[in-house]
Backbone bond lengths (Angstrom), bond angles and torsions (degrees), N, CA, C in turn:
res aa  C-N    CA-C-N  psi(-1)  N-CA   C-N-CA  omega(-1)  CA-C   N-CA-C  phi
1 X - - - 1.469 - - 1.532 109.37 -
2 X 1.161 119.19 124.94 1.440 118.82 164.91 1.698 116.85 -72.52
3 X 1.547 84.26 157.76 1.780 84.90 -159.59 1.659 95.68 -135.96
4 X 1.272 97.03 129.62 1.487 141.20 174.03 1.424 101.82 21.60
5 X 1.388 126.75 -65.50 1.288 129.33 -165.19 1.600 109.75 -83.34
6 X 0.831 122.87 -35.18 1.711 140.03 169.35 1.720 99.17 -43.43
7 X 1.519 112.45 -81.07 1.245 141.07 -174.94 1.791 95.00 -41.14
8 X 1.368 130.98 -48.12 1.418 147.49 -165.37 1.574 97.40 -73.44
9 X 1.538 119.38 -54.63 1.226 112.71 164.06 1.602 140.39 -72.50
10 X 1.028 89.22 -17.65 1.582 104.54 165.45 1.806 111.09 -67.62
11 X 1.254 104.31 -58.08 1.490 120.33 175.22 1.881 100.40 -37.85
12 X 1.062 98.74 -68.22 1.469 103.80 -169.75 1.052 133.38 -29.59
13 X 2.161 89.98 -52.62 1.540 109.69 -178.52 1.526 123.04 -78.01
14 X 1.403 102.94 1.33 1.387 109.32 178.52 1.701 112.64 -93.54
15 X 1.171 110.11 -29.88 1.322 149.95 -167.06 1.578 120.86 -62.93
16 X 1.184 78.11 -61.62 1.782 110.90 -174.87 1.727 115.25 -48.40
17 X 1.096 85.50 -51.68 1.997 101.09 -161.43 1.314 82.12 -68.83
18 X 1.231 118.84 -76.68 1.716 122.41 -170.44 1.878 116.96 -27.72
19 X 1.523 92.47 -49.49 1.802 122.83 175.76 1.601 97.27 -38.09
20 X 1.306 101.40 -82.41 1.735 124.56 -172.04 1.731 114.60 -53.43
21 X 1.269 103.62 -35.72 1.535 109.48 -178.19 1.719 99.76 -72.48
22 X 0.987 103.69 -32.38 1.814 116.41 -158.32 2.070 90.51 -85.53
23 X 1.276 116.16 8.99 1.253 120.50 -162.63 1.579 108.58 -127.08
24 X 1.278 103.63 -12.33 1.374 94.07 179.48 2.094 105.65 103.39
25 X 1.051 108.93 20.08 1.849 88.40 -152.37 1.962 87.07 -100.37
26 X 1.445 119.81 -7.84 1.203 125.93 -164.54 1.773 90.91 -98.66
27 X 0.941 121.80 -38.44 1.363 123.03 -172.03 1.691 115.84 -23.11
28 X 1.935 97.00 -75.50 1.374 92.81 -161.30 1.619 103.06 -71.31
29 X 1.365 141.58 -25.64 1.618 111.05 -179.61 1.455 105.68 -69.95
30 X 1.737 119.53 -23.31 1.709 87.91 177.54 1.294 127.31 -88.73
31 X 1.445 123.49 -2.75 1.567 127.21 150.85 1.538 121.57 -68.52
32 X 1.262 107.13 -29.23 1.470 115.84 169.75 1.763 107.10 -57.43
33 X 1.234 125.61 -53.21 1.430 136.42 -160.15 1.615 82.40 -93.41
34 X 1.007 151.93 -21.65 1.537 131.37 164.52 1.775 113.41 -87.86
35 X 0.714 115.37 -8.20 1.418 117.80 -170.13 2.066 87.26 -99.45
36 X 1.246 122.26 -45.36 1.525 112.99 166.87 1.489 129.47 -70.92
37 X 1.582 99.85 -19.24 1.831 97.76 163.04 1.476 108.32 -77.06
38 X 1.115 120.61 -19.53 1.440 128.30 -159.46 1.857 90.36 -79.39
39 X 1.686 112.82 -49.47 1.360 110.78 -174.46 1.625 106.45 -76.17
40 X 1.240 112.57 -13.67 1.917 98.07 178.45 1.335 104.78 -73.77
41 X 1.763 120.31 -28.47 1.380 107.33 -178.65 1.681 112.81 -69.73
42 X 0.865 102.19 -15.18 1.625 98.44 173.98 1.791 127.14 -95.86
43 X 1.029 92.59 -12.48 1.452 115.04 144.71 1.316 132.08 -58.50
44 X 1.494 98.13 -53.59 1.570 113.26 179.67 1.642 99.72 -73.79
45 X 1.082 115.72 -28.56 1.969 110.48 -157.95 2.110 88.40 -86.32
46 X 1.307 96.27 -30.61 2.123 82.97 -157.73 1.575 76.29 -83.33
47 X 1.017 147.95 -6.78 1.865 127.73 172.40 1.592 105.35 -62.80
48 X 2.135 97.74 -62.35 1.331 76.69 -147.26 1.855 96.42 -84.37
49 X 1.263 119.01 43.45 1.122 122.47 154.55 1.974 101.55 -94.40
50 X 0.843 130.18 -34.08 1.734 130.06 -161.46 1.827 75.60 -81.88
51 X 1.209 143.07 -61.35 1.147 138.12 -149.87 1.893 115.36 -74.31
52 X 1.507 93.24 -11.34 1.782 93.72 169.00 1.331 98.14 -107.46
53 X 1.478 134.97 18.94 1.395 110.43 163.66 1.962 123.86 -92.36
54 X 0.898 117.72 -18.09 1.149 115.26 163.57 1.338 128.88 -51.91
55 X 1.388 112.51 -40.70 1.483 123.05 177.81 1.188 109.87 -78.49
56 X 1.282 117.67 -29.71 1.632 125.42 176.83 1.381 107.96 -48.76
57 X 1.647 107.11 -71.04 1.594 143.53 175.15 1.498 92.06 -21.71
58 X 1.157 121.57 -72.66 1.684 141.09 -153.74 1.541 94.01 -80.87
59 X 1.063 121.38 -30.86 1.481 106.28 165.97 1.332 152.23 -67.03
60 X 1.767 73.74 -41.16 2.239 89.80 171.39 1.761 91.24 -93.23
61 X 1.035 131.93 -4.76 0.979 131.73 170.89 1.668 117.43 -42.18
62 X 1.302 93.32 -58.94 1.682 112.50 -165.09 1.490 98.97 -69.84
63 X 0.842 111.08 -19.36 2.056 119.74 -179.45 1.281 120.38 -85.78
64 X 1.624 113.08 -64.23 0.653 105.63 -171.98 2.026 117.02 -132.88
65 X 1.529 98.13 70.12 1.565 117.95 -159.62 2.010 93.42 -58.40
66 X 1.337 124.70 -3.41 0.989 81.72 -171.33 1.827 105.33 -124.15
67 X 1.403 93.00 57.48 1.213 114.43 165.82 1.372 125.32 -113.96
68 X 1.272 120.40 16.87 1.354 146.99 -153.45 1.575 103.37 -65.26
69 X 1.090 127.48 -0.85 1.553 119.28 177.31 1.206 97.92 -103.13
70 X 1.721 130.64 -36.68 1.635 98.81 171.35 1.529 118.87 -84.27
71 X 1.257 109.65 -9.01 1.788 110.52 -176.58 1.604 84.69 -87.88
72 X 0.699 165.07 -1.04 1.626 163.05 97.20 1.611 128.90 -3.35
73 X 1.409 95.18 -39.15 1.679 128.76 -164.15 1.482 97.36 -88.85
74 X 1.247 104.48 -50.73 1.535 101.92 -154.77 2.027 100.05 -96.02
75 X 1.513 101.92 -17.46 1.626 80.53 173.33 1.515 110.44 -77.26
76 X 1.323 116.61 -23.95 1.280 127.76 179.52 1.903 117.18 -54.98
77 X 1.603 94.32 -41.96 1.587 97.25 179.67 2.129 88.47 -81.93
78 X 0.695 69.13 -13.12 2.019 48.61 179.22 1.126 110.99 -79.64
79 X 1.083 103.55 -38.62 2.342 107.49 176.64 1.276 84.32 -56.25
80 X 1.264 127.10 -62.01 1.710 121.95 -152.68 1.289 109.28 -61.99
81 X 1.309 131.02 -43.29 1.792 140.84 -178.87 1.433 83.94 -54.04
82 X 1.317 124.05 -70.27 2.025 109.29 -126.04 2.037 83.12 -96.29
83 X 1.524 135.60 -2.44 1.142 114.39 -178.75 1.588 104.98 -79.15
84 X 1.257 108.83 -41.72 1.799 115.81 160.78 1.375 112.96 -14.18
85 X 0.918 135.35 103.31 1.665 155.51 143.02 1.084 125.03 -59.49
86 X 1.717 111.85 112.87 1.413 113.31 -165.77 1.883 110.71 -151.38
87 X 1.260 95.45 115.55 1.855 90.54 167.03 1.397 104.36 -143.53
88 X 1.710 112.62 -159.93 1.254 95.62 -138.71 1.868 110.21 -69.30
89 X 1.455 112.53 -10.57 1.477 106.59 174.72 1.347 116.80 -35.02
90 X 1.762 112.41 -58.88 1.076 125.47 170.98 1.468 120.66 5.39
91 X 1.375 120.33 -84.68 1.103 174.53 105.01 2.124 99.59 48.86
92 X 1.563 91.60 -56.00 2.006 73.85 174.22 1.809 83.96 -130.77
93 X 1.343 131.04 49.88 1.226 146.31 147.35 1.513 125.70 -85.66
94 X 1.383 131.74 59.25 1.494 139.36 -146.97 1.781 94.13 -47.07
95 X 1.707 111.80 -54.05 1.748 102.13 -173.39 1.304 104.77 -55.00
96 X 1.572 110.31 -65.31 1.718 91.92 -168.37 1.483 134.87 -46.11
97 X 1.332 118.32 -29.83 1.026 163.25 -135.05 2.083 89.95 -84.49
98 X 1.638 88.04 -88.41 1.242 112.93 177.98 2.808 106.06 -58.17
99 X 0.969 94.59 -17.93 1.432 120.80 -173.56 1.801 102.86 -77.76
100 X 1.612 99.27 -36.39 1.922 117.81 179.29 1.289 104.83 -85.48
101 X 1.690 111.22 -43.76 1.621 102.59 -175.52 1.695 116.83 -86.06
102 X 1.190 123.06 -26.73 1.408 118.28 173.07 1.564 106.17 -56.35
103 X 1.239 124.50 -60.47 1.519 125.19 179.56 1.163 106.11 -40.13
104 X 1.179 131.23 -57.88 1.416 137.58 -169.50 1.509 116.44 -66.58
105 X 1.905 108.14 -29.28 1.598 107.14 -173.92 1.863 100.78 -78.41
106 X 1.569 101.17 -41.17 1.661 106.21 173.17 1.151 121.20 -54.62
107 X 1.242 131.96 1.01 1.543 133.15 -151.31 2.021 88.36 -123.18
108 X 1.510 94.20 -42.62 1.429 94.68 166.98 1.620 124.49 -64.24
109 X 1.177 98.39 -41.25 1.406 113.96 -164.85 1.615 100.22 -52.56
110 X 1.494 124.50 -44.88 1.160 127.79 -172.94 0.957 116.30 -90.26
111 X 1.318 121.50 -30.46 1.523 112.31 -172.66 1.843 111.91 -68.21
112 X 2.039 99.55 -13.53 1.787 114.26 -179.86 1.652 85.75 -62.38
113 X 1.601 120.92 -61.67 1.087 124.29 -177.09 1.602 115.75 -32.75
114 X 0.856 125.70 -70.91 1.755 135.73 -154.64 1.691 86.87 -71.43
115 X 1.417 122.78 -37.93 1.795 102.27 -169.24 1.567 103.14 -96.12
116 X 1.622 132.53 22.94 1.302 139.74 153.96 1.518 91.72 -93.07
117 X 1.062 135.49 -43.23 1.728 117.90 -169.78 0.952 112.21 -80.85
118 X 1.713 129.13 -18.12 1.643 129.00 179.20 1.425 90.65 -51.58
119 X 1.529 119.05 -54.74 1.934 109.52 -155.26 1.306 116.18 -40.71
120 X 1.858 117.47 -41.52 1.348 127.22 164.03 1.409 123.97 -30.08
121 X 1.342 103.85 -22.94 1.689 96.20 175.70 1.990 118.80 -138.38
122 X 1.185 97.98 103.55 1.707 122.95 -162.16 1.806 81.25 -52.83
123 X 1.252 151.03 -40.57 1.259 118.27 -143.67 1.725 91.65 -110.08
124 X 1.393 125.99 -14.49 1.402 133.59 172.07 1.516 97.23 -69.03
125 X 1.588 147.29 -57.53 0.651 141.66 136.27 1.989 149.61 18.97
126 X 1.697 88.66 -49.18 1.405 116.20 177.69 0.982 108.21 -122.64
127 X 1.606 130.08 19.05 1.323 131.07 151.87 1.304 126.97 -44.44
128 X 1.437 137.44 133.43 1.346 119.52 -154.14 1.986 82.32 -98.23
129 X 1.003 127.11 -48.21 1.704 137.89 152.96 1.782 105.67 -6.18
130 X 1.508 85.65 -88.40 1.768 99.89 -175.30 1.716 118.30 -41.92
131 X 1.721 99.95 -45.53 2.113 100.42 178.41 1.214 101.99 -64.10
132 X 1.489 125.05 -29.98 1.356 116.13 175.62 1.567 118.39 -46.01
133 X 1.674 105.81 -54.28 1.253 110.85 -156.53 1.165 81.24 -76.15
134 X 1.487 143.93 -65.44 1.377 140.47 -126.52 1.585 96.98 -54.38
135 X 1.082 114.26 -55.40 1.357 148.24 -160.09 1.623 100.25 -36.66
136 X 1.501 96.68 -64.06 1.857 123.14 -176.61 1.628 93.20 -71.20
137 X 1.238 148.13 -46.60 1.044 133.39 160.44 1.544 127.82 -37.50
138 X 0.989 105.38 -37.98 1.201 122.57 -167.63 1.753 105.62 -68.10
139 X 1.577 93.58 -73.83 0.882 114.47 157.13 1.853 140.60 -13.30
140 X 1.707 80.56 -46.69 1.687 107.26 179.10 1.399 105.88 -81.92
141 X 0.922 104.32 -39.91 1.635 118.86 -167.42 1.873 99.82 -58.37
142 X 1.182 105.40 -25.67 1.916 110.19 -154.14 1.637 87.36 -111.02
143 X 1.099 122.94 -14.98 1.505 126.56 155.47 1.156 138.37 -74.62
144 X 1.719 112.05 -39.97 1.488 119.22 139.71 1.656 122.40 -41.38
145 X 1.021 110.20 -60.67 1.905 117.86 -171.62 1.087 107.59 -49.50
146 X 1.723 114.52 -39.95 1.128 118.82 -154.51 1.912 104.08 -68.53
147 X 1.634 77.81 -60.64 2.172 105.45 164.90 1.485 117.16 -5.76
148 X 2.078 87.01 -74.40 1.308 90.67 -166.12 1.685 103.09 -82.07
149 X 0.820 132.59 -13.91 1.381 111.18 179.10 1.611 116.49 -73.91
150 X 1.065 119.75 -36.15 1.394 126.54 151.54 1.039 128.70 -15.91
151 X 1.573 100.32 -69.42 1.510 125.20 162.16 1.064 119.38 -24.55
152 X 1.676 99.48 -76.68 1.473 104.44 -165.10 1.614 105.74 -78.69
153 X 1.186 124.90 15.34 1.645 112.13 169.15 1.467 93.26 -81.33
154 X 1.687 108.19 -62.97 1.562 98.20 -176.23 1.107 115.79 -53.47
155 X 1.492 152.88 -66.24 1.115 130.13 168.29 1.730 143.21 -4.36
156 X 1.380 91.06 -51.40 1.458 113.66 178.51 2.042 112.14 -73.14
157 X 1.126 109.11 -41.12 1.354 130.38 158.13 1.674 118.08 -44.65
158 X 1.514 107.51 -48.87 1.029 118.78 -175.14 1.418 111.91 -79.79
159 X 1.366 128.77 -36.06 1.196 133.25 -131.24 2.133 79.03 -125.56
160 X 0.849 103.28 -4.78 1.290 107.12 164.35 1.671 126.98 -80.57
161 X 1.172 100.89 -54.52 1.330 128.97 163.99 1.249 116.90 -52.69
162 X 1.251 130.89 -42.75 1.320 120.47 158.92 1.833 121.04 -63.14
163 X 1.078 117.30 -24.10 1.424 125.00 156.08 1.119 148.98 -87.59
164 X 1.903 112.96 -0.61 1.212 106.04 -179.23 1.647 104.01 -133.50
165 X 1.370 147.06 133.77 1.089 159.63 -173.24 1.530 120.18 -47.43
166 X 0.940 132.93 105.24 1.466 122.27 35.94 1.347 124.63 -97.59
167 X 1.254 121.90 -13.77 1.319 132.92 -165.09 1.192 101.70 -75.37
168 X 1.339 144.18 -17.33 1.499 156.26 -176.76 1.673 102.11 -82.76
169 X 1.215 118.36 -13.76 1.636 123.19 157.59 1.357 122.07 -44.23
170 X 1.556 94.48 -62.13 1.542 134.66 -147.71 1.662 91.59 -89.88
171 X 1.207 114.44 -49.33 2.091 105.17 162.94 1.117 132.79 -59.86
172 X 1.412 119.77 -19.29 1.148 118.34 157.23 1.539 113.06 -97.21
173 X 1.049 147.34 7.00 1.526 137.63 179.89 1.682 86.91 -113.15
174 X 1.555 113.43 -109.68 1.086 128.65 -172.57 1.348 121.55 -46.09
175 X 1.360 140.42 -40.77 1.204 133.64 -179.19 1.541 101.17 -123.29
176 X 1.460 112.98 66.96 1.656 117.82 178.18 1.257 85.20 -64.29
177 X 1.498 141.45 -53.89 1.406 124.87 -149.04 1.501 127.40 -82.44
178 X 1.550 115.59 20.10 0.795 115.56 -148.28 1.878 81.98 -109.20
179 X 1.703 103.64 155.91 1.440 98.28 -162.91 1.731 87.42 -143.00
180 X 1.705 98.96 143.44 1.384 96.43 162.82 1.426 134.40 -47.74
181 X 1.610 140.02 144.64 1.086 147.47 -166.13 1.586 101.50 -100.84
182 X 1.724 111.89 141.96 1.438 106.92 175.86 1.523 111.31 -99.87
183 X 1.430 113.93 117.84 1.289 139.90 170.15 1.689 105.14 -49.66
184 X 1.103 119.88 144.84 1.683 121.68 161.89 1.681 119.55 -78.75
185 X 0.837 100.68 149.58 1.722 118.82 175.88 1.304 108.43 -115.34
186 X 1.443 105.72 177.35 1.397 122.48 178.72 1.088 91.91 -89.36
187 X 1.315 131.43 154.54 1.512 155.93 161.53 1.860 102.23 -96.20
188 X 2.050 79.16 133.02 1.576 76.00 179.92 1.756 140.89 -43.57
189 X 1.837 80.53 -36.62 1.709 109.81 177.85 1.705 105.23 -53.73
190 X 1.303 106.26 -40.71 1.724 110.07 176.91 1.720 116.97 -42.80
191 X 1.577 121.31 -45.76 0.787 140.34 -156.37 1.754 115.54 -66.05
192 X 1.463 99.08 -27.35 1.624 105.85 -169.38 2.045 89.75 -132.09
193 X 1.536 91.67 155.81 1.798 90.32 176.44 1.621 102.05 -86.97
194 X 1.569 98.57 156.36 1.378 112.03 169.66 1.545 119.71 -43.54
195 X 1.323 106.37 156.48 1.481 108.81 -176.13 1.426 106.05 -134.06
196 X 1.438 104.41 120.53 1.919 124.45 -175.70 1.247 109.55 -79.17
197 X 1.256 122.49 127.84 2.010 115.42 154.63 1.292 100.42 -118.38
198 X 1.368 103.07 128.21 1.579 108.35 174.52 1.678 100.05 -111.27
199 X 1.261 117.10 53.99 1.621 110.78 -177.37 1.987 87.38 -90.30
200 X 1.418 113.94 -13.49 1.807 110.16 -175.29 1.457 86.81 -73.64
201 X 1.299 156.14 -29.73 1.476 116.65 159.88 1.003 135.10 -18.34
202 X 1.209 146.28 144.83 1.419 155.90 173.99 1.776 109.24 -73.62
203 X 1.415 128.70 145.40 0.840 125.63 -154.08 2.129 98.05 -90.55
204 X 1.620 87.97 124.51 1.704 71.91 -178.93 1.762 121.01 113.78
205 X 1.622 88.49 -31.60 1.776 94.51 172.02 1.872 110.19 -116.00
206 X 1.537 74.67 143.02 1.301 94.40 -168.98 1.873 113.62 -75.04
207 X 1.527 96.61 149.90 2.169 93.65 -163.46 1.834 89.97 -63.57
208 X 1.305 106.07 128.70 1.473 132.20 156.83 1.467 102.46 96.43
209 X 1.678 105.85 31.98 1.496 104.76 172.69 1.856 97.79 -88.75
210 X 1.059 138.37 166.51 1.299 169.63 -155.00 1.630 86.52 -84.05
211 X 1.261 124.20 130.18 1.623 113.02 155.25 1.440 122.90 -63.68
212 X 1.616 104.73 145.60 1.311 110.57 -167.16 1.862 130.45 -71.57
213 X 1.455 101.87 121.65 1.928 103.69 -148.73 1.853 95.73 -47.56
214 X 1.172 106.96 145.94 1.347 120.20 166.26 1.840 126.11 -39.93
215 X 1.084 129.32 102.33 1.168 103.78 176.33 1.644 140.00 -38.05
216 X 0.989 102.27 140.86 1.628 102.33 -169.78 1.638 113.35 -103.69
217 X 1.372 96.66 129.83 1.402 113.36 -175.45 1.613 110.17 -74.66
């Protein structure tokens, strides 16, 4: 026969988990671990955006070479996006944080640039190459939005929960270390559309003429 105090601890241990779960104490690590799947997808979406820009580059390239300061611009913001170093610190690190999304908004900013100057040229345009990429850009682009907004719901979910009761128990006892996550913003640059100068035309040729053949020795 079990006896009194045995039976009392037994009770408990059966008790307990159910008790604590029924309390909120599971909450913030599993919003925590959804709010970081939420940021790998956005991880995953701004790559295989960095990974169609090369082909892009080399594409309007062949058309229109003498635009070479923004196809200049934008491989440059691509070194800058993917050299950015980021895990989950990142994440309730406001510099790094804010340090991941500027690279990434500049990287946008130009690449708006370079697919307003494609229109300049009708036969870059009808590239069967370029609709490809545009397309997957495009594409990428509506995969990002999607990402980060995601994100920042879970985030906001999460970062809630550490502030509002009962779960605001459990952040200060059990998960003291646990720290709000930084949500994305709009970037000022977001706010207004890109702005083109086509004064790098050559003097004399017309927008979506062929660059001018090399002189010959």
């Amino acid at each position: 026969m079990i006896n009194p105090t045995r039976r009392l601890a037994l009770g408990l241990a059966l008790t307990l988990p159910v008790a604590l779960g029924g309390c909120g104490i599971n909450t913030i690590p599993t919003k925590e671990e959804k709010a970081k799947a939420a940021w790998a997808d956005v991880q995953n979406n701004y790559q295989r955006r960095a990974d169609l820009v090369p082909n892009l580059v080399a594409t309007v390239k062949g058309y229109a070479a003498q635009e070479k300061s923004v196809l200049v611009e934008v491989t440059e913001a691509r070194a800058s996006a993917t050299q950015v170093k980021v895990d989950a610190s990142t994440l309730t690190d406001p510099a790094a944080f804010q340090q991941y999304a500027q690279a990434q908004d500049k990287l946008s900013g130009v690449l708006g640039r370079l697919m307003m100057i494609t229109e300049n040229y009708p036969d870059l345009k009808s590239n069967t190459n370029f609709l490809a990429l545009q397309s997957q850009l495009e594409g990428t682009e509506n995969r990002i939005a999607v990402s980060r907004r995601d994100y920042n719901e879970a985030v906001r979910d999460y970062n809630t929960s550490l502030r509002t009761f009962p779960t605001t128990l459990w952040a200060h006892t059990f998960y003291s270390g646990s720290k709000p996550m930084q949500p994305f913003t709009a970037s000022a640059a977001a706010q207004s559309a890109p702005t083109v100068n086509f004064d790098t035309t050559p003097a004399g040729a017309a927008p979506g003429s062929a660059p001018p053949e090399p002189a010959k020795k």
